[in-house]
TIFI-608621 format. One record per atom (N, C-alpha, C, O): residue number from 1; residue in one letter; chain; atom name; x, y, z. Coordinates in steps of 0.05 Angstrom, whole numbers. Atoms other than C-alpha are relative to their C-alpha. Layout:
N
[NUM; 'A'; 'A'; 'CA'; [X; Y; Z]],
...
% end
This chain:
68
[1; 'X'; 'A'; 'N'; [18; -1; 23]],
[1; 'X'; 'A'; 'CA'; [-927; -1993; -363]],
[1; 'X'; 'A'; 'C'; [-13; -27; -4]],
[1; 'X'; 'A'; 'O'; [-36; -29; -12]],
[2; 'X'; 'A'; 'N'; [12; 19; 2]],
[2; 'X'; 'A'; 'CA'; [-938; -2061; -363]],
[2; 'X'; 'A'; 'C'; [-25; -11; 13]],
[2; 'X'; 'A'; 'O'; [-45; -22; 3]],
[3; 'X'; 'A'; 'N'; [18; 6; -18]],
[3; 'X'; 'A'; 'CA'; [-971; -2071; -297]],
[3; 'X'; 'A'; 'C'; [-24; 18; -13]],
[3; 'X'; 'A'; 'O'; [-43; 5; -22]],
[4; 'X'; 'A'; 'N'; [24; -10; 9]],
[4; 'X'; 'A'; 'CA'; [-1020; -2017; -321]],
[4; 'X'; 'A'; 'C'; [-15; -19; -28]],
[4; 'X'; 'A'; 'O'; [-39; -23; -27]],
[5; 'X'; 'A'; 'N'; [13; 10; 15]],
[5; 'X'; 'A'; 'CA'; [-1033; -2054; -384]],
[5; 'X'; 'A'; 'C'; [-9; -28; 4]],
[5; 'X'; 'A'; 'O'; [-28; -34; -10]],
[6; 'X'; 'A'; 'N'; [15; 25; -12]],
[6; 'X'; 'A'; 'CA'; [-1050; -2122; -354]],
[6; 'X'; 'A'; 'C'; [-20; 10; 20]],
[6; 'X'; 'A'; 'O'; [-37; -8; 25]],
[7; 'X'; 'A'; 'N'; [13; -11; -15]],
[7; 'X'; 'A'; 'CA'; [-1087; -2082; -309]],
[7; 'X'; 'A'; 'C'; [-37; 3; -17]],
[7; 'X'; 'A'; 'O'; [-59; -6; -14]],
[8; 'X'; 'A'; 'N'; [25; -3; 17]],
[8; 'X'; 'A'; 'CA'; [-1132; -2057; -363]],
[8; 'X'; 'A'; 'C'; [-11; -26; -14]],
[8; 'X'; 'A'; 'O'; [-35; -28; -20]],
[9; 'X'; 'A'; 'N'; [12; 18; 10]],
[9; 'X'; 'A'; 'CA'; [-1138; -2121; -391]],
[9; 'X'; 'A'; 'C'; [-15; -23; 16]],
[9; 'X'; 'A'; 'O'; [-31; -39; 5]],
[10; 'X'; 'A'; 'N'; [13; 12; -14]],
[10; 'X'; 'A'; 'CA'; [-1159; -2155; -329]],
[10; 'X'; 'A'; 'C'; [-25; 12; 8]],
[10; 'X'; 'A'; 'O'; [-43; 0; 20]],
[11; 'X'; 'A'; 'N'; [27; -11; -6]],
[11; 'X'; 'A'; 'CA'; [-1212; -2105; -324]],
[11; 'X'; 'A'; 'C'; [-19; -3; -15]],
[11; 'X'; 'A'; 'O'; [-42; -6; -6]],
[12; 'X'; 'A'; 'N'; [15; 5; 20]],
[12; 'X'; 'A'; 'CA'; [-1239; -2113; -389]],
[12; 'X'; 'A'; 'C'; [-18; -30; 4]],
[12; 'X'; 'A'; 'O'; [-41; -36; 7]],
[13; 'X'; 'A'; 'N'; [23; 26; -18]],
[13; 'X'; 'A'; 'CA'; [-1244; -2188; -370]],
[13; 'X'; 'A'; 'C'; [-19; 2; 22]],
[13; 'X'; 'A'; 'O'; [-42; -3; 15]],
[14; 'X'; 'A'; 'N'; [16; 1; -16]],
[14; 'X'; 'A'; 'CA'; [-1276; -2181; -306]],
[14; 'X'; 'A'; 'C'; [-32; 10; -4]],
[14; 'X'; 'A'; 'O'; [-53; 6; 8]],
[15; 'X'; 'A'; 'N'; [35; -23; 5]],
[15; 'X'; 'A'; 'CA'; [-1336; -2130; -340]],
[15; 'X'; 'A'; 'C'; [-12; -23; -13]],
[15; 'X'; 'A'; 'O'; [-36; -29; -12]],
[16; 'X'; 'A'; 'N'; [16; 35; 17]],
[16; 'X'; 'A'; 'CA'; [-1345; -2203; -385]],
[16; 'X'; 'A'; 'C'; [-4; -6; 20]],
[16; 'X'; 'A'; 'O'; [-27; 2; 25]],
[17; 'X'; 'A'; 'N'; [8; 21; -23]],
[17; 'X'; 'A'; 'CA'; [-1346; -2242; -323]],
[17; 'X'; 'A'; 'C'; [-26; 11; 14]],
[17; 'X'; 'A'; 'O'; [-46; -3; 12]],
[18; 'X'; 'A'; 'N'; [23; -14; -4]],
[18; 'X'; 'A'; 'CA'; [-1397; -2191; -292]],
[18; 'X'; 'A'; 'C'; [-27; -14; -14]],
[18; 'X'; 'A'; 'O'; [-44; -31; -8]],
[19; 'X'; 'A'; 'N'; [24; 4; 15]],
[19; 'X'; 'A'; 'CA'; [-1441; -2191; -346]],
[19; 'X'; 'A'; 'C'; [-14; -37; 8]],
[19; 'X'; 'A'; 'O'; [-35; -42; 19]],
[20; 'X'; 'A'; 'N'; [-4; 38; 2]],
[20; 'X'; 'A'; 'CA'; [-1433; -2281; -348]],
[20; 'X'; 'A'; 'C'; [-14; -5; 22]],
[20; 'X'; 'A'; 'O'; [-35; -17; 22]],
[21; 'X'; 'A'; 'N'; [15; 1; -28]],
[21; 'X'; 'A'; 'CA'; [-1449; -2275; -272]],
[21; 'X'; 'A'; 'C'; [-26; 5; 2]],
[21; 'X'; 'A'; 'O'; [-42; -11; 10]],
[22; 'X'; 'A'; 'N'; [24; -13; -14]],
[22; 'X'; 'A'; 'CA'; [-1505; -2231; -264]],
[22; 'X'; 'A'; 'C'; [-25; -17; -17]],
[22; 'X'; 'A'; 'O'; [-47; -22; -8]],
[23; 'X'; 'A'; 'N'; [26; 21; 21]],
[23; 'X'; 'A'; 'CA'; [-1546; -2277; -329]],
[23; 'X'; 'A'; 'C'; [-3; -18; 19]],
[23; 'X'; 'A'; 'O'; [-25; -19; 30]],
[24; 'X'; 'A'; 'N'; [-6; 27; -19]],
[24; 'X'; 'A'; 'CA'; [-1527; -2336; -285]],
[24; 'X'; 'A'; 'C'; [-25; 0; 17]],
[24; 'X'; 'A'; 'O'; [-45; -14; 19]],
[25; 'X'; 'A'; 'N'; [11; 0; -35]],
[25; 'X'; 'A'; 'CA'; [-1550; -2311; -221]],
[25; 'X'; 'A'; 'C'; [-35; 16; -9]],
[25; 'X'; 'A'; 'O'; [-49; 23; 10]],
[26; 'X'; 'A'; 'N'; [15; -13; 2]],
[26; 'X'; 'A'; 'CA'; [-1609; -2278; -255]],
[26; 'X'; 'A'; 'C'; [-26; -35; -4]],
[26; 'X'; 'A'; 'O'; [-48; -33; 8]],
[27; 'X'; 'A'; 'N'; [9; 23; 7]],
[27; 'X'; 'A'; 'CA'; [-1639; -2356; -278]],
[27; 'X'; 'A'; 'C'; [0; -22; 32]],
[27; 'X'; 'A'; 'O'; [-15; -42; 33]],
[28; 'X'; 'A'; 'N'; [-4; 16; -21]],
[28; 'X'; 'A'; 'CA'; [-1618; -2387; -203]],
[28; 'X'; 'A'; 'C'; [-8; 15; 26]],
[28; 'X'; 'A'; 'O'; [-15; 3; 46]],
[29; 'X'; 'A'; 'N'; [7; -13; -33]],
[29; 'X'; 'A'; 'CA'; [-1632; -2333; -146]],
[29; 'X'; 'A'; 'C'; [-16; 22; -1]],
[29; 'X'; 'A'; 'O'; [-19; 39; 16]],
[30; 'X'; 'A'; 'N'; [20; -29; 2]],
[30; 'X'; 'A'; 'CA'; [-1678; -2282; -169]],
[30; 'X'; 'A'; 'C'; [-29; -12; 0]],
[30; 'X'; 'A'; 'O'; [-31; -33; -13]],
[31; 'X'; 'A'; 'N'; [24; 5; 7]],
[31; 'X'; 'A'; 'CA'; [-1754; -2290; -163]],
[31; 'X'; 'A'; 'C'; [-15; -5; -27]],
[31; 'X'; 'A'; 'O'; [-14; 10; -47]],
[32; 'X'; 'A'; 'N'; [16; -12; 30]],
[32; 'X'; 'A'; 'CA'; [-1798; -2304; -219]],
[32; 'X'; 'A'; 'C'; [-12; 17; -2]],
[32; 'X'; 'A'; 'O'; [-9; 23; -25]],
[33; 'X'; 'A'; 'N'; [12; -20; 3]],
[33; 'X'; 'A'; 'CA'; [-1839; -2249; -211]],
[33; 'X'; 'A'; 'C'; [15; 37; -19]],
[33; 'X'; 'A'; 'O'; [5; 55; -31]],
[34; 'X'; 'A'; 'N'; [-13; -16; 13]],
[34; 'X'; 'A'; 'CA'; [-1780; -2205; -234]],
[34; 'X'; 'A'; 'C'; [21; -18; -29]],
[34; 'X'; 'A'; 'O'; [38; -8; -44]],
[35; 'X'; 'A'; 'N'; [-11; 8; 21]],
[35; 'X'; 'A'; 'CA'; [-1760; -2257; -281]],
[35; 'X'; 'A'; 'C'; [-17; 10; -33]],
[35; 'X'; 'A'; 'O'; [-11; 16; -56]],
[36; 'X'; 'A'; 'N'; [20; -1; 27]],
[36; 'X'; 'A'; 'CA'; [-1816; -2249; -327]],
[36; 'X'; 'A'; 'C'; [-14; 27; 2]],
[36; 'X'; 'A'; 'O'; [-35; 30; -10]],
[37; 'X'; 'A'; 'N'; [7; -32; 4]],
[37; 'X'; 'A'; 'CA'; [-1828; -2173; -318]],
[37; 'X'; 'A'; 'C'; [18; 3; -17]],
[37; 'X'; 'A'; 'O'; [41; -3; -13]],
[38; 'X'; 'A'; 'N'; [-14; -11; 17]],
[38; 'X'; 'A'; 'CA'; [-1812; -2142; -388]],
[38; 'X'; 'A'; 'C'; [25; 18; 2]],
[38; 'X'; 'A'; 'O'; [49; 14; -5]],
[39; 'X'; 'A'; 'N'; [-14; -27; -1]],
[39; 'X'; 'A'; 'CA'; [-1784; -2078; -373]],
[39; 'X'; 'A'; 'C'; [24; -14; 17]],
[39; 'X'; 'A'; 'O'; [45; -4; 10]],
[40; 'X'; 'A'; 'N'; [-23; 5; -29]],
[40; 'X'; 'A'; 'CA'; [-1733; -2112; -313]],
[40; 'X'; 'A'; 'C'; [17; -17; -28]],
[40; 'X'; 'A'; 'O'; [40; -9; -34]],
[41; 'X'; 'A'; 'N'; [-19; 13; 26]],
[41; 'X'; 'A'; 'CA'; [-1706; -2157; -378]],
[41; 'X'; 'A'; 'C'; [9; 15; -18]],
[41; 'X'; 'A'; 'O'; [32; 13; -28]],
[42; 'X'; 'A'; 'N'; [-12; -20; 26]],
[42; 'X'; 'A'; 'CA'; [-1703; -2104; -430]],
[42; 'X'; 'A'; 'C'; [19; 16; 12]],
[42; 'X'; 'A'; 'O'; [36; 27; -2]],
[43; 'X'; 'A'; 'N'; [-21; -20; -11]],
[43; 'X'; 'A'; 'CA'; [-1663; -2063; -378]],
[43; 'X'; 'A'; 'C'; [25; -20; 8]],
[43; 'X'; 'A'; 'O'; [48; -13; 1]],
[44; 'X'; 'A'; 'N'; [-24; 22; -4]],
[44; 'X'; 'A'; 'CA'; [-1615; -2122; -357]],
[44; 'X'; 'A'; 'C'; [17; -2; -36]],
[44; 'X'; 'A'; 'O'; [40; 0; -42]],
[45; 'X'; 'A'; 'N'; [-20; 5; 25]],
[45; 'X'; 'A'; 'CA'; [-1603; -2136; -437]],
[45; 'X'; 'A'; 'C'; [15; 27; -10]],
[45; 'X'; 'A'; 'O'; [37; 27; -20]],
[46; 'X'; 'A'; 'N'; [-11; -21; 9]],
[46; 'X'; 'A'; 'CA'; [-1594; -2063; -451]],
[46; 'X'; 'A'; 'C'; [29; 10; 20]],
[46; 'X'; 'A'; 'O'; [48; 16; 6]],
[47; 'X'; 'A'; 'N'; [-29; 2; -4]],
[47; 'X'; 'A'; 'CA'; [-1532; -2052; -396]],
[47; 'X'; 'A'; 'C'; [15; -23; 5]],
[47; 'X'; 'A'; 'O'; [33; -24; 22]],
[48; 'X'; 'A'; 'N'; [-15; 30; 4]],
[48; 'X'; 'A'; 'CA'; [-1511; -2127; -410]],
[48; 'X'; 'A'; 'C'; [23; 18; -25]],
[48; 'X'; 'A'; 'O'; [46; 26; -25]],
[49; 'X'; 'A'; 'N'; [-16; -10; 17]],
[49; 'X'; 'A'; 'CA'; [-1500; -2100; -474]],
[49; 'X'; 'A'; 'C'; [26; 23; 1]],
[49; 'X'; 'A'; 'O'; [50; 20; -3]],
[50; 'X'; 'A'; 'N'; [-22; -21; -14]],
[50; 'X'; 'A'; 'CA'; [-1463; -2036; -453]],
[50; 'X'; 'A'; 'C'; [23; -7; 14]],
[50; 'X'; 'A'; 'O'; [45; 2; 8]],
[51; 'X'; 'A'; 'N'; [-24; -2; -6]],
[51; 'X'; 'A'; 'CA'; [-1422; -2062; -409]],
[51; 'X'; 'A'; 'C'; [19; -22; -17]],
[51; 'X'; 'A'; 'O'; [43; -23; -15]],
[52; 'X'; 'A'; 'N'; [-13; 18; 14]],
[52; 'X'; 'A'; 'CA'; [-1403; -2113; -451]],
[52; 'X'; 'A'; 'C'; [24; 11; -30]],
[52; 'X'; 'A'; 'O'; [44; 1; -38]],
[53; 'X'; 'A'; 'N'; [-13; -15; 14]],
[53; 'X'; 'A'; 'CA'; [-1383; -2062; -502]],
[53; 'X'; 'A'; 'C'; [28; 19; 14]],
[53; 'X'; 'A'; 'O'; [50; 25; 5]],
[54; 'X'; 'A'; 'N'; [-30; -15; -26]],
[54; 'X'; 'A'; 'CA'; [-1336; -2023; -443]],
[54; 'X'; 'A'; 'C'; [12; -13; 3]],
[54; 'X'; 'A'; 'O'; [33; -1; 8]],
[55; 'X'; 'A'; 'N'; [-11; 24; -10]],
[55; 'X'; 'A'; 'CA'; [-1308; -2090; -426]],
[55; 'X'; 'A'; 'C'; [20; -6; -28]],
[55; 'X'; 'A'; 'O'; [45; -9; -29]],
[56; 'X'; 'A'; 'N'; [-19; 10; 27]],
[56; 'X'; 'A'; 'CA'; [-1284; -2105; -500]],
[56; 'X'; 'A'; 'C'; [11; 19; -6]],
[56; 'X'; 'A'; 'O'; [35; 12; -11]],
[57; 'X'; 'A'; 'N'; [-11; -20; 2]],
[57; 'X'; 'A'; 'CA'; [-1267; -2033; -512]],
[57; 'X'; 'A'; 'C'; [24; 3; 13]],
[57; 'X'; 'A'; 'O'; [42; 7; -3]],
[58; 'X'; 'A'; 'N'; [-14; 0; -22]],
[58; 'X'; 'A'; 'CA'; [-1222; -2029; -458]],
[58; 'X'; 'A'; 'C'; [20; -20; -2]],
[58; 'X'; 'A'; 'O'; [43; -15; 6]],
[59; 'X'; 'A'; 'N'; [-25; 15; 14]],
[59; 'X'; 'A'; 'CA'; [-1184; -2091; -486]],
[59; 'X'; 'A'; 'C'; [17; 12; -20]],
[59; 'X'; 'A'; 'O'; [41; 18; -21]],
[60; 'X'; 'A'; 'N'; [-17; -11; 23]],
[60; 'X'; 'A'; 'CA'; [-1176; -2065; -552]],
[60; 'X'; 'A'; 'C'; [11; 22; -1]],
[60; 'X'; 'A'; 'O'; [28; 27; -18]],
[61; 'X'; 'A'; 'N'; [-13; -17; -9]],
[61; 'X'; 'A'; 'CA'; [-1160; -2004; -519]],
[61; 'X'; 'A'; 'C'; [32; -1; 3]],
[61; 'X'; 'A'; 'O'; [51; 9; -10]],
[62; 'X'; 'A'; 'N'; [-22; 11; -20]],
[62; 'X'; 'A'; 'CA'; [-1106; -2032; -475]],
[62; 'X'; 'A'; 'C'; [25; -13; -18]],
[62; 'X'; 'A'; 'O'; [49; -7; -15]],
[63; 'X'; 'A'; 'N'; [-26; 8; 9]],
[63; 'X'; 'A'; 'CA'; [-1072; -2083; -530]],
[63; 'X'; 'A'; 'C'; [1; 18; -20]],
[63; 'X'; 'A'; 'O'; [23; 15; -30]],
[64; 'X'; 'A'; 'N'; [-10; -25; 26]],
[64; 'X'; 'A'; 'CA'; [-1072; -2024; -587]],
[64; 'X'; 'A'; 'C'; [-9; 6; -23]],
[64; 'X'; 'A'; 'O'; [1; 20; -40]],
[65; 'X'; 'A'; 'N'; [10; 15; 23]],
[65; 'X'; 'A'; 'CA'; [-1124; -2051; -635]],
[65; 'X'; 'A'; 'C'; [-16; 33; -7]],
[65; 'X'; 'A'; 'O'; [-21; 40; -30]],
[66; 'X'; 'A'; 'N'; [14; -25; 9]],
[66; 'X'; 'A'; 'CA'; [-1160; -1975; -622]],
[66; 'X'; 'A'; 'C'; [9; 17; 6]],
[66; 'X'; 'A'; 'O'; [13; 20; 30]],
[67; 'X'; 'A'; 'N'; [-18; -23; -14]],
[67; 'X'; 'A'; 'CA'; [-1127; -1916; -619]],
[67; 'X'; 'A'; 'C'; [-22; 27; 7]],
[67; 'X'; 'A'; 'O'; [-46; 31; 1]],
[68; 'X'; 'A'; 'N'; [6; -28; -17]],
[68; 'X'; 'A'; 'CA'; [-1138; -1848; -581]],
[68; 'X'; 'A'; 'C'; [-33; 4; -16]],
[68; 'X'; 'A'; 'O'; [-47; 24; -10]],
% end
């Protein structure tokens, strides 16, 4: 039971780290041409946001803060 719940909680982190990464790498290795296209940003912030919400969910899941 445990391993599963460190499990979930390292997953939760990693969907943060994701998100942390892909901003990163979006400012250092991506073209400008898709930097400054609207639609390619509004769709990055909209499943930033999402997964960022699965990522925290998935904590509070895991230590008990949300039930079933």
């Amino acid at each position: 039971m445990l391993m599963v719940q460190i499990g979930g909680i390292g997953g939760g982190f990693f969907l943060l780290a994701v998100v942390v990464a892909v901003w990163r790498l979006r400012h250092t290795g991506v073209p400008a041409r898709f930097r400054t296209n609207p639609w390619l940003t509004a769709a990055l912030v909209v499943s930033s946001a999402a997964i960022l919400c699965v990522g925290v969910y998935g904590v509070l899941k895991t230590v008990g803060v949300v039930a079933d």
